[in-house]
Structure formats: C-alpha cells, structure tokens
DRENDO-1510 file (C-alpha; in Angstrom, 1 decimal, always signed):
<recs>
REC; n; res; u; v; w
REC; 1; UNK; -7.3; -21.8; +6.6 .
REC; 2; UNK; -5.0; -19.9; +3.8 .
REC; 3; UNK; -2.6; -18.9; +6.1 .
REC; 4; UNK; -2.3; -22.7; +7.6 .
REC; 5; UNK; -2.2; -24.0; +3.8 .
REC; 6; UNK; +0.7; -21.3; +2.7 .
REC; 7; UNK; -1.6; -19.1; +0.7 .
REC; 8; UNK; -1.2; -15.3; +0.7 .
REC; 9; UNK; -4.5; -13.7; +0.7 .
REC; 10; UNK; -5.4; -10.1; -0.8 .
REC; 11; UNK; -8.6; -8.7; -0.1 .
REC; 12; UNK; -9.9; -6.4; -2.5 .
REC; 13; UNK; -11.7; -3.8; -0.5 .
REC; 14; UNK; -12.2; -1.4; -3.2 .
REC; 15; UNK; -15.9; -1.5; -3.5 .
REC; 16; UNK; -16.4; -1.6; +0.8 .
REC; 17; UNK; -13.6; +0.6; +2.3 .
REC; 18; UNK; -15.2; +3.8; +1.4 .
REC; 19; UNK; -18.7; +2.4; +3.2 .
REC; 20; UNK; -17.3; +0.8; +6.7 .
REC; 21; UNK; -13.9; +1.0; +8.9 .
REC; 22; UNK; -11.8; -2.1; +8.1 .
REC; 23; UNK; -9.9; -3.7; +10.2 .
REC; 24; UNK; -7.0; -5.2; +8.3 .
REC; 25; UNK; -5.7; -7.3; +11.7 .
REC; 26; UNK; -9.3; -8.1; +12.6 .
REC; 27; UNK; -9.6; -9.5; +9.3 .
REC; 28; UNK; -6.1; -11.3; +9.5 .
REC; 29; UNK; -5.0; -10.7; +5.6 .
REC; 30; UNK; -1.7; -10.5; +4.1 .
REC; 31; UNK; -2.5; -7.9; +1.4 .
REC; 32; UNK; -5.2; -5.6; +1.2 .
REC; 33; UNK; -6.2; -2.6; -1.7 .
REC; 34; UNK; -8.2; +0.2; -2.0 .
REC; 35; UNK; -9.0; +3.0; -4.0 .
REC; 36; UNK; -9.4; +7.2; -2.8 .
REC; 37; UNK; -11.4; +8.2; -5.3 .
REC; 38; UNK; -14.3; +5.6; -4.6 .
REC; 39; UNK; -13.8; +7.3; -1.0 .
REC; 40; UNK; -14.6; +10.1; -2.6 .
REC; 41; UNK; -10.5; +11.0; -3.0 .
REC; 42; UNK; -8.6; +12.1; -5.6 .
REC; 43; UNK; -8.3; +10.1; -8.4 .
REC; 44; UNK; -4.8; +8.4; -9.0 .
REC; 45; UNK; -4.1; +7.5; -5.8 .
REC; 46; UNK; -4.3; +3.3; -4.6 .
REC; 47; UNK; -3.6; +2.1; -1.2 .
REC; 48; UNK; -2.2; -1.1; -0.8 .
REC; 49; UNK; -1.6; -2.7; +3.0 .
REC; 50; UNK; +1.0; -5.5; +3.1 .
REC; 51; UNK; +2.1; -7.4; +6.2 .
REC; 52; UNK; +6.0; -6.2; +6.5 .
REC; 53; UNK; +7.6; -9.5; +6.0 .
REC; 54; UNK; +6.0; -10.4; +2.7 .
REC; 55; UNK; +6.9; -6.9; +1.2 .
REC; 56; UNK; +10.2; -6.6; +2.8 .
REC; 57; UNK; +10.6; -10.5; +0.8 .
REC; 58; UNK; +9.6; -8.9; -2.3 .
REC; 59; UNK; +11.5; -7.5; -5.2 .
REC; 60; UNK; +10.4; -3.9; -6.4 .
REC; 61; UNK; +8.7; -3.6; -9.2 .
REC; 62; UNK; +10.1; -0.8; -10.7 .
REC; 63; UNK; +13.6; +1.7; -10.2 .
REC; 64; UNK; +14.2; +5.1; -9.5 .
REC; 65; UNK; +13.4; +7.5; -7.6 .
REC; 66; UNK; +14.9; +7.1; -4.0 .
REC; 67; UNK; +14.5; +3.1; -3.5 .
REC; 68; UNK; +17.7; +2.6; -3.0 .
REC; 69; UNK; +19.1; +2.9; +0.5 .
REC; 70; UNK; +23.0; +1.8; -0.6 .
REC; 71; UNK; +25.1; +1.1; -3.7 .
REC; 72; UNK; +28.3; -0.4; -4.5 .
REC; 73; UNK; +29.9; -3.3; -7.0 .
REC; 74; UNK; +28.5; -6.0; -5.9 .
REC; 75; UNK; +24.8; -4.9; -6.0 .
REC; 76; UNK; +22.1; -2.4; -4.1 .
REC; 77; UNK; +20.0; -2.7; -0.8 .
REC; 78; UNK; +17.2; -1.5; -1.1 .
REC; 79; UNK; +15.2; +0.6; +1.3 .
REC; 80; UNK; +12.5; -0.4; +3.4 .
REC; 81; UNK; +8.8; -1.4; +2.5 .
REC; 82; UNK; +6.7; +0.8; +1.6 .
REC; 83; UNK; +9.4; +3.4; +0.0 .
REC; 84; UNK; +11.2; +0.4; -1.7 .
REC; 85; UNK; +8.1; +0.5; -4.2 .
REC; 86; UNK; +7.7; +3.9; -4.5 .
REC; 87; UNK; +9.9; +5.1; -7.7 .
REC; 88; UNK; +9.8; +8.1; -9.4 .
REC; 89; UNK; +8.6; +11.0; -8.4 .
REC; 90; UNK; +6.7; +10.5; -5.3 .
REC; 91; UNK; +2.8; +11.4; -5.7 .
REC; 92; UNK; +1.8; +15.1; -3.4 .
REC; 93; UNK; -1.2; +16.5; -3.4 .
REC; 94; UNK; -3.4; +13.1; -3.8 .
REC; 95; UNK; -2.4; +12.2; -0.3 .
REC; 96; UNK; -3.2; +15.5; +1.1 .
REC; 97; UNK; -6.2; +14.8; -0.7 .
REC; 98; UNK; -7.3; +11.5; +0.6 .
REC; 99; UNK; -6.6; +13.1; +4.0 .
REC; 100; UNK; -8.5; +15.6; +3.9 .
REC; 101; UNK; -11.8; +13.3; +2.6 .
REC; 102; UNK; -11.0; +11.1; +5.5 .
REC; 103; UNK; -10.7; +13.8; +8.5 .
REC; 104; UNK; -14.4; +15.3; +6.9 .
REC; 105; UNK; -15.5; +11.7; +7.6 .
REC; 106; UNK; -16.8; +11.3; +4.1 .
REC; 107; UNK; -16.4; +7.3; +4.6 .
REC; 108; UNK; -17.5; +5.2; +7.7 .
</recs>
C-alpha cells in the first residue's frame, strides 16, 4: 500500500534482526537498519539496506574520503551507492567483527 501511494518505507529492524533471518525482498521495503552490537557485534558499526535507485537518487550526506568517482569545473560524479556515503576513513575491524559474530551463528 506505501509503495502504490509513493511512500518510502524504512523498517527499523534493530530490536529483531539479531533474533530471526530477515528477508528484506520478502518483506518488500525500501530502507532497512540495523545495529551489530545488538547482534552481539562490535559497537559502532550500523547497517543500512537501501533499494539501489533510491540511494543512487540521493545526495551524500557528507564529503571526503573516496566518494568521488570524477572531478572537473563544472562539478563531481559521485561514485556508486553504498561507497558514495561512505566518507572518511572507511571503518576496519567492526566489519570483520560483525562477520565473525554472524559465521558463529550468534543470531538466527
């Protein structure tokens, strides 16, 4: 019903995503978030799922880092989503973190 109205729907699946497997095309959403450390992750670390189009659409929120895929005097194009919203220095270890908490089957 959103979706037929023109509403973009974000499902915050902070508190369930570390208890059951969620299906993000099952559940047809546009946006969806999530947290590592309430999957028992390292803290610092968010996940947000976007449909493609919508984030491509979407301005960053912040610069720097390596977001920009090409420059000249007229403006800057901007790399693709997800790495056109990921300025500054990328995160490391959280990741390899939240990995690892996955593979051990800690959620599910």
């Amino acid at each position: 019903m959103a979706r037929d109205a023109g509403v973009v729907t974000l499902i915050d699946a902070i508190p369930s995503a570390a208890h059951s497997l969620v299906d993000v095309q099952e559940i047809g959403c546009d946006f969806l978030a999530c947290s590592a450390h309430k999957m028992c992750g390292p803290t610092g670390l968010d996940l947000l799922y976007g449909l493609f189009g919508l984030l491509d659409s979407m301005p960053p929120g912040q610069f720097g880092g390596e977001i920009v895929d090409r420059v000249d005097f007229k403006g800057a194009k901007f790399r693709l989503p997800s790495a056109k919203f990921e300025a500054g220095t990328p995160s490391i270890i959280e990741p390899a973190g939240l990995h690892a908490a996955l593979r051990e089957g800690i959620i599910g």
